[in-house]
C-alpha positions in Angstrom: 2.8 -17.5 26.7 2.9 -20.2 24.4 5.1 -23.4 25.0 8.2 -23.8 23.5 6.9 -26.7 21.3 4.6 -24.8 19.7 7.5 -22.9 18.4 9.5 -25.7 17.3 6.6 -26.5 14.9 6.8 -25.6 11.2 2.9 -24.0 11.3 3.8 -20.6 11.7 0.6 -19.2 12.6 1.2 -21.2 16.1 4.3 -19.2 16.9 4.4 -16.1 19.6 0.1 -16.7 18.9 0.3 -14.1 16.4 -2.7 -13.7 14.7 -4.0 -11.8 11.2 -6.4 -9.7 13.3 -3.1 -7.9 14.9 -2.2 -7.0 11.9 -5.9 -6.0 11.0 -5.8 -3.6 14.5 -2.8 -2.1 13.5 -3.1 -0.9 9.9 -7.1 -0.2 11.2 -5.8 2.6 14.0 -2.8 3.8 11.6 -5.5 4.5 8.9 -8.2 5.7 10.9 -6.2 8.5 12.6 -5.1 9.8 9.2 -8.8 10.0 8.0 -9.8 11.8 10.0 -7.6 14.4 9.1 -8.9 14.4 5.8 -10.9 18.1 5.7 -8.7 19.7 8.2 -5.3 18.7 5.9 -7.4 20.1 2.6 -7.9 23.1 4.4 -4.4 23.3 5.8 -3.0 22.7 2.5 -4.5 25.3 0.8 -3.9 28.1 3.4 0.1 27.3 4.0 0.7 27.0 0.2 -1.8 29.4 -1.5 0.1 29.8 -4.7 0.3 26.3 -7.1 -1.4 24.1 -4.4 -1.4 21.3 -6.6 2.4 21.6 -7.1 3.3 21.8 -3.6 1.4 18.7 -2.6 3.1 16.6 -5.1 6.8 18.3 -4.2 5.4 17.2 -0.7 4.6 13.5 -1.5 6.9 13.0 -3.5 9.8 13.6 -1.5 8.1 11.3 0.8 7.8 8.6 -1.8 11.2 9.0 -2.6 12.8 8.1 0.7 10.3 6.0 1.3 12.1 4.0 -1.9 15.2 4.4 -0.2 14.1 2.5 2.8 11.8 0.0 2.3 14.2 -2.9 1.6 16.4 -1.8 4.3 13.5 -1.6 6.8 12.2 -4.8 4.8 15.3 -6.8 5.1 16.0 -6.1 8.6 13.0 -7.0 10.2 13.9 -10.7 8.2 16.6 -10.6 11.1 15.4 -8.8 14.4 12.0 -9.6 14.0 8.4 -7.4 12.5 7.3 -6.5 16.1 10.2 -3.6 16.5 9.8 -2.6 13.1 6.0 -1.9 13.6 6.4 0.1 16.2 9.2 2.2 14.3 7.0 2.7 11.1 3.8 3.8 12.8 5.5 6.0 15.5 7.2 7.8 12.7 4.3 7.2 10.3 2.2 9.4 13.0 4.7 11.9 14.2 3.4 14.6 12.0 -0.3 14.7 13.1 0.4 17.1 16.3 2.1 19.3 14.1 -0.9 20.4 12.0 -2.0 22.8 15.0 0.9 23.6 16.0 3.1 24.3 13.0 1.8 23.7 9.2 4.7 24.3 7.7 6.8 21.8 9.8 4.0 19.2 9.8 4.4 19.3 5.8 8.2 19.3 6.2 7.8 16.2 8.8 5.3 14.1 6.1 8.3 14.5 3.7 11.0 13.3 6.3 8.3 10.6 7.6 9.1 8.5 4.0 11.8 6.8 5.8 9.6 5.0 7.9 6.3 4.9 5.8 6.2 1.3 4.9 4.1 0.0 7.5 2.6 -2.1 4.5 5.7 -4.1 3.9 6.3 -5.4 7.5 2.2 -6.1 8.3 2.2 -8.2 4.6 6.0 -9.7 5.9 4.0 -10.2 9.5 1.3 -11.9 7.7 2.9 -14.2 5.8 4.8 -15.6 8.9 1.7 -17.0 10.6 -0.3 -18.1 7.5 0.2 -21.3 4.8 0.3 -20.1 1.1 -3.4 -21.1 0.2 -4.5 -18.5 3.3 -2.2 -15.8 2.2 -4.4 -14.3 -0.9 -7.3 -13.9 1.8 -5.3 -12.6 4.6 -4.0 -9.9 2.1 -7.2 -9.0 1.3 -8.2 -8.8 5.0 -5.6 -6.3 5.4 -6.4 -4.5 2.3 -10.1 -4.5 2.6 -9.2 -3.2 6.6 -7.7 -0.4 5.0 -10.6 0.4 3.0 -12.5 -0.1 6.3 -10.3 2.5 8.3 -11.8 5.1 5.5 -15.3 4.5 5.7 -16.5 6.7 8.5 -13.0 8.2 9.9 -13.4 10.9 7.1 -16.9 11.9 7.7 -16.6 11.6 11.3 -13.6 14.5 11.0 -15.8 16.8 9.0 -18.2 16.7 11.5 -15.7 17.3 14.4 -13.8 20.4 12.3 -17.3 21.8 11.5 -19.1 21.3 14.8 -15.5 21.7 17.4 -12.6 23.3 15.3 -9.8 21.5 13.8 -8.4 21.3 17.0 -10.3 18.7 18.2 -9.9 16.2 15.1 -6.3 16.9 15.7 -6.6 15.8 19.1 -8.4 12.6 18.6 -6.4 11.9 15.7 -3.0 12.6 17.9 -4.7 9.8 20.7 -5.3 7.0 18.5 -1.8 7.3 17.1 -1.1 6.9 20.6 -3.6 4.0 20.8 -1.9 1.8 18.1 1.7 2.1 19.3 0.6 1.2 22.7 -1.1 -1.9 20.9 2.2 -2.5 19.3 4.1 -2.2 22.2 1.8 -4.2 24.5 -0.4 -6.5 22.4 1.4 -7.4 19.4 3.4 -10.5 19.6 6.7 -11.3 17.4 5.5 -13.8 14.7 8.6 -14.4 13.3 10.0 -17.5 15.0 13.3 -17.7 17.0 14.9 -20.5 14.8 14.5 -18.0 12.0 15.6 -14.8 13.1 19.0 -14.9 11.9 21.8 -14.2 14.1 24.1 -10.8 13.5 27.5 -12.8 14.5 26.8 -16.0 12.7 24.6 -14.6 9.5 25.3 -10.9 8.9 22.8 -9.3 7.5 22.9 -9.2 3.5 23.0 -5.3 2.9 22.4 -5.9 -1.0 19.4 -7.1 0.0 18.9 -3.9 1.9 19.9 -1.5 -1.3 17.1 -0.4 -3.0 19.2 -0.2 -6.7 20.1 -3.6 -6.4 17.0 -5.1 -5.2 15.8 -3.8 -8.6 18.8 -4.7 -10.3 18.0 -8.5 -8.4 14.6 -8.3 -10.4 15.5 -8.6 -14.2 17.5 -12.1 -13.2 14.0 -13.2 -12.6 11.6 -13.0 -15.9 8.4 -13.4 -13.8 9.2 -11.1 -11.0 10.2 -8.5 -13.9 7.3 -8.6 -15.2 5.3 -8.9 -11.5 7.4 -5.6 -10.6 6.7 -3.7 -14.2 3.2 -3.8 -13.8 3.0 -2.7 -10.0 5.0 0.2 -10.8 2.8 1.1 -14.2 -0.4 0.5 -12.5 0.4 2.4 -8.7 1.9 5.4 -10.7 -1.2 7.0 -11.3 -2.7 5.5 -8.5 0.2 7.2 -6.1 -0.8 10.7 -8.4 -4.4 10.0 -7.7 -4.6 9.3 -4.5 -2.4 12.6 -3.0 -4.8 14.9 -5.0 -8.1 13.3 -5.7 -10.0 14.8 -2.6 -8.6 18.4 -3.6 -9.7 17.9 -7.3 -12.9 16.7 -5.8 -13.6 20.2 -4.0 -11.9 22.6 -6.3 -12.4 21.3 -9.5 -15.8 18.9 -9.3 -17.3 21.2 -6.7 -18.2 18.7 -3.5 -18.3 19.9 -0.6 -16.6 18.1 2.6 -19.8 16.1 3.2 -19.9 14.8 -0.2 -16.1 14.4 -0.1 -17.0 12.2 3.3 -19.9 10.9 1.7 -17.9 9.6 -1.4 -14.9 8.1 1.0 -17.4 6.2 2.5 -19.2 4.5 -0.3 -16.0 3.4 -2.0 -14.5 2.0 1.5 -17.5 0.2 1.8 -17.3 -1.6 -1.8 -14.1 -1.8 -1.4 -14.3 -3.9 1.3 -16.6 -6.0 0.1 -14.6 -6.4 -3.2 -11.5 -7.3 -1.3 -13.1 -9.9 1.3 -16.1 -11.7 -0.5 -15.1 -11.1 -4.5 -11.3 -11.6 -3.7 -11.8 -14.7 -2.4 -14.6 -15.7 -5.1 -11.9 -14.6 -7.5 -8.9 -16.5 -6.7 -10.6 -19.7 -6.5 -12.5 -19.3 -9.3 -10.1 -17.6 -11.8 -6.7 -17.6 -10.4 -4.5 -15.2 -8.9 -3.2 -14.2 -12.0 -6.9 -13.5 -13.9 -7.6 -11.6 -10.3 -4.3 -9.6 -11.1 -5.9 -8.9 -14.9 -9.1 -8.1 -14.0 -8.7 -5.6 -11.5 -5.8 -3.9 -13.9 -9.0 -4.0 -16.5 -11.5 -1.4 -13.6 -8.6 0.8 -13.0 -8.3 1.2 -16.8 -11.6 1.8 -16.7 -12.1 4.2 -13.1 -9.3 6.6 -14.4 -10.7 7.1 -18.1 -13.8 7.8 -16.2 -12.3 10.2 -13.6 -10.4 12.1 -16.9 -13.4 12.5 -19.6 -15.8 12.9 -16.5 -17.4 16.4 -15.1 -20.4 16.1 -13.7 -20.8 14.6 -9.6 -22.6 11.6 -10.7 -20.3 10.2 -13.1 -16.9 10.7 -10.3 -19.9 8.6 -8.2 -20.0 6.1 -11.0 -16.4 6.1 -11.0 -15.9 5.4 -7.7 -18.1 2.4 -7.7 -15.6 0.7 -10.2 -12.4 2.4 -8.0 -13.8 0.0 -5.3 -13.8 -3.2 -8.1 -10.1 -2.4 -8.6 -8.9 -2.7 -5.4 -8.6 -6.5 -5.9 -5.2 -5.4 -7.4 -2.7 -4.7 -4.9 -4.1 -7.8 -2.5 -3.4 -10.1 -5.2 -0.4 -8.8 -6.6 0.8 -9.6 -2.6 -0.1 -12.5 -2.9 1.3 -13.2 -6.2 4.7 -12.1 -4.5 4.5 -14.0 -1.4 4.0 -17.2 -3.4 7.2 -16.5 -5.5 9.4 -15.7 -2.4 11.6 -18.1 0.2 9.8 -17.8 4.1 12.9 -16.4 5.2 13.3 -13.4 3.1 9.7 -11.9 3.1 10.6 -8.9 5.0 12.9 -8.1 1.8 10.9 -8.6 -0.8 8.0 -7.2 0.4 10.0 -4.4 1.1 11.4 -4.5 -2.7 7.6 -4.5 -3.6 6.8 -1.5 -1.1 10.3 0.2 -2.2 8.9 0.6 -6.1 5.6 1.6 -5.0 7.4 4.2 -2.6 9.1 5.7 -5.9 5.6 5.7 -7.6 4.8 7.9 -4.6 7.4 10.2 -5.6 7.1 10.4 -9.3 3.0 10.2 -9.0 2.0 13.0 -7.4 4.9 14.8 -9.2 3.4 14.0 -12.3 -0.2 14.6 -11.8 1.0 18.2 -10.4 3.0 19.1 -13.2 -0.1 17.9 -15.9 -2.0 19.3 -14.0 -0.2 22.6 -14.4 0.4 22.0 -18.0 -3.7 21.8 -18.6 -4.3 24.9 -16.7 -5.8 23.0 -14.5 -5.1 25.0 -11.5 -6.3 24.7 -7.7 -5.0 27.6 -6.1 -8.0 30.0 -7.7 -10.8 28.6 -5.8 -11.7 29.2 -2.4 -11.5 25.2 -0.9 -14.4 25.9 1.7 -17.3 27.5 -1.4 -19.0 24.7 -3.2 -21.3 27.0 -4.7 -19.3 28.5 -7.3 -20.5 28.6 -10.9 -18.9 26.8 -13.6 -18.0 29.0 -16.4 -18.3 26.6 -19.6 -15.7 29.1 -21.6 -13.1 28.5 -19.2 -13.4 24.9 -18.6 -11.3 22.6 -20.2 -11.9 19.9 -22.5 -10.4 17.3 -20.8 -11.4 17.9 -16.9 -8.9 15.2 -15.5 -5.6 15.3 -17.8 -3.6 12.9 -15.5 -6.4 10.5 -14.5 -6.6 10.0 -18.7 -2.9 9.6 -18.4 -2.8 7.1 -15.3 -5.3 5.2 -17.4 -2.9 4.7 -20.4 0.0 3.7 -18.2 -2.7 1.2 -16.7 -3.2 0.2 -20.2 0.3 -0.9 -20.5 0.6 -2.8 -16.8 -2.4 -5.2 -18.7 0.3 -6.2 -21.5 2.9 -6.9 -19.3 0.9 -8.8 -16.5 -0.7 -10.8 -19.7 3.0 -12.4 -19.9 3.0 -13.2 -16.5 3.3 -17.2 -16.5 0.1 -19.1 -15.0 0.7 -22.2 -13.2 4.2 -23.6 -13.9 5.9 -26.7 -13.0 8.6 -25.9 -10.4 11.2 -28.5 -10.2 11.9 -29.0 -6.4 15.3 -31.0 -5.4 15.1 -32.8 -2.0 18.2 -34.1 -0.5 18.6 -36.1 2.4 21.4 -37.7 4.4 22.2 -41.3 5.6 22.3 -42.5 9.0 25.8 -43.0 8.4 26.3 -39.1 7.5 28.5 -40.3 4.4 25.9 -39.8 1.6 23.3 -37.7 0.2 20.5 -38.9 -1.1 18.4 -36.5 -3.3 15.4 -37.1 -5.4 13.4 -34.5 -7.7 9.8 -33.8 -7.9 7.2 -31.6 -10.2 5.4 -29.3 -8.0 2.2 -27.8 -10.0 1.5 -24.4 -8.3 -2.2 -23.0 -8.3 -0.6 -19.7 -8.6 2.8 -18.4 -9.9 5.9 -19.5 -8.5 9.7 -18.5 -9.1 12.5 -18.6 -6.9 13.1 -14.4 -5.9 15.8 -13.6 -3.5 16.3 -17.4 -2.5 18.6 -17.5 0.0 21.5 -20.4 -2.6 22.8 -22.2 0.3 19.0 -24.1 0.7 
């Protein structure tokens, strides 16, 4: 245990010895399990909802983005006041309550995914935990840490899952899935320190917990009082949109549609988790000391544009391969965006507003996957005509349509716009920060002002008035 001076210091990464690489474990085993459910959930997918596949998934995920939007900022804002620890160990235990269910019951495992929203924002509280125990000019790289970690979780969990459902059953990846959900809440429970500090937890009797804060219609209501958090919170909800629609049916379109079979569906996992990794440790860090946060922020907007046009006009494997390779550039986005955030936010309130930033990209998993499905279905692009397990069948030129990928030509117009707004996101202003002080003799105050540049942007978001 550390001693009690450690925690009356104002370096937060000394307190309760939390540590990045906690949160690292954590979103590592939360990930991993649900990779390797990958095939087997394809599979599943297809044989409990045979007719309009594609539409069922998005009803699916979007009802779970949906209430994930409705609790985000709660969840968010809470753990600002009992601490991230508790709300870890919420969101991945309910995160991970579905996976026995797969065997067991398909239709209740789907109907648990949707329920499982209100608890899906594991994100928020591990970006909330991270910014606790690290200084502002560590925060970008923590982010991408976590990010690239992520990434990571993805690299070998969904090959190693096709090769357990094709060699043992689905059974078995069930199983191991089911044990290292196990594995990360006992982590949690028994590893993971608190890294919010006591002297900043508030107290329910003497500071009551703000419940606007906590409502996700007025956190976005807080936003347009703010011109540069507007803008921040535009272009994460234009750019995860189709990001939120591509991710819930990419690996189906990949099988049904492109024709790869779960090997190359593995295969391809594993290649962009790779570069993704190395784009989120090694370039993100080039990036934001080279560029800025804000020309990071641009420049991955710029290879989403670009992966989604690619996924829409493209038909043949090696261009989705080609594709992916740039997917992996892009993933600088969300890291900096973080970042971005954290930079523009009081200590105290990270939980919330990191739950505010979870909480829109929670209604982009609603609306997303909603979306794609109903293009989808406008295109005649359907996936409920193809057996999901027979890569071999032939294309038939007459019946293919011109555009393979309607949505992903969509998602890369409404990327289009998030690089307008995030251009008139301010670089560098001068903040104005009053200091006040008071005599010996308690009877004045004494304040001065000074000119803070910032290296990246900063605005006063959900500042708490009385500081």
């Amino acid at each position: 245990m550390p001693a009690k001076s450690i925690k009356d210091t104002t370096m937060m990464k000394a307190v309760g010895r939390a540590k990045v690489s906690h949160a690292v474990v954590v979103i590592f085993l939360e990930f991993f399990a649900w990779g390797l459910l990958t095939t087997p959930m394809l599979t599943v997918l297809h044989e409990t909802f045979p007719s309009h596949t594609f539409l069922m998934n998005g009803l699916i995920q979007g009802v779970k983005g949906l209430l994930s939007f409705m609790s985000a900022p709660l969840i968010g804002a809470l753990s600002d006041v009992w601490g991230r620890k508790s709300f870890l160990l919420l969101t991945v235990f309910f995160t991970c309550a579905p996976i026995p269910l797969m065997r067991i019951s398909p239709r209740w495992y789907f109907a648990l995914i949707s329920l499982s929203g209100l608890f899906s924002v594991t994100f928020s509280v591990i970006f909330a935990y991270v910014a606790d125990i690290t200084e502002e000019h560590e925060r970008s790289t923590a982010y991408g840490l976590v990010s690239a970690t992520f990434a990571a979780s993805l690299v070998t969990s969904p090959a190693i899952g096709a090769y357990l459902s094709y060699t043992y059953g689905d059974s078995l990846v069930v199983l191991v899935a089911t044990i290292i959900a196990v594995l990360d809440i006992c982590f949690i429970l028994l590893v993971v320190p608190e890294s919010l500090p006591d002297k900043m937890r508030l107290s329910s009797l003497g500071f009551p917990i703000s419940w606007e804060q906590a409502d996700p219609f007025a956190s976005l209501r807080k936003v347009g009082k703010d011109t540069t958090v507007l803008l921040i919170c535009v272009t994460v909800f234009l750019s995860y949109l189709p990001e939120a629609g591509q991710y819930s049916s990419f690996f189906l379109y990949l099988r049904q549609v492109i024709h790869f079979n779960s090997a190359t569906i593995a295969a391809f996992i594993a290649m962009v988790g790779i570069l993704s990794i190395i784009a989120q440790t090694l370039l993100l860090s080039l990036l934001m000391r080279t560029i800025g946060n804000k020309n990071t922020v641009l420049l991955g907007l710029f290879f989403q544009m670009l992966q989604l046009a690619w996924y829409g006009f493209g038909s043949e494997p090696w261009m989705m391969w080609a594709a992916g390779t740039v997917a992996a550039l892009s993933s600088i986005s969300f890291p900096a965006v973080s970042a971005l955030v954290s930079h523009c936010t009081d200590q105290a309130q990270q939980g919330a507003v990191q739950g505010m930033i979870t909480g829109i990209r929670g209604l982009c998993n609603g609306l997303g996957p909603a979306l794609y499905g109903i293009i989808f279905f406008l295109f005649n692009v359907e996936l409920n005509e193809l057996d999901p397990n027979d890569s071999s069948i032939p294309k038939d030129p007459k019946t293919e349509p011109t555009i393979p990928g309607p949505p992903f030509l969509f998602g890369a117009c409404s990327v289009v716009l998030a690089l307008l707004v995030a251009v008139f996101i301010p670089q560098q202003p001068r903040v104005a920060v009053k200091t006040c002080s008071s005599t010996s003799n308690a009877a004045s105050l004494q304040c001065h002002v000074t000119t803070t540049p910032s290296d990246d942007d900063i605005e006063p978001l959900l500042q708490d008035s009385s500081m």
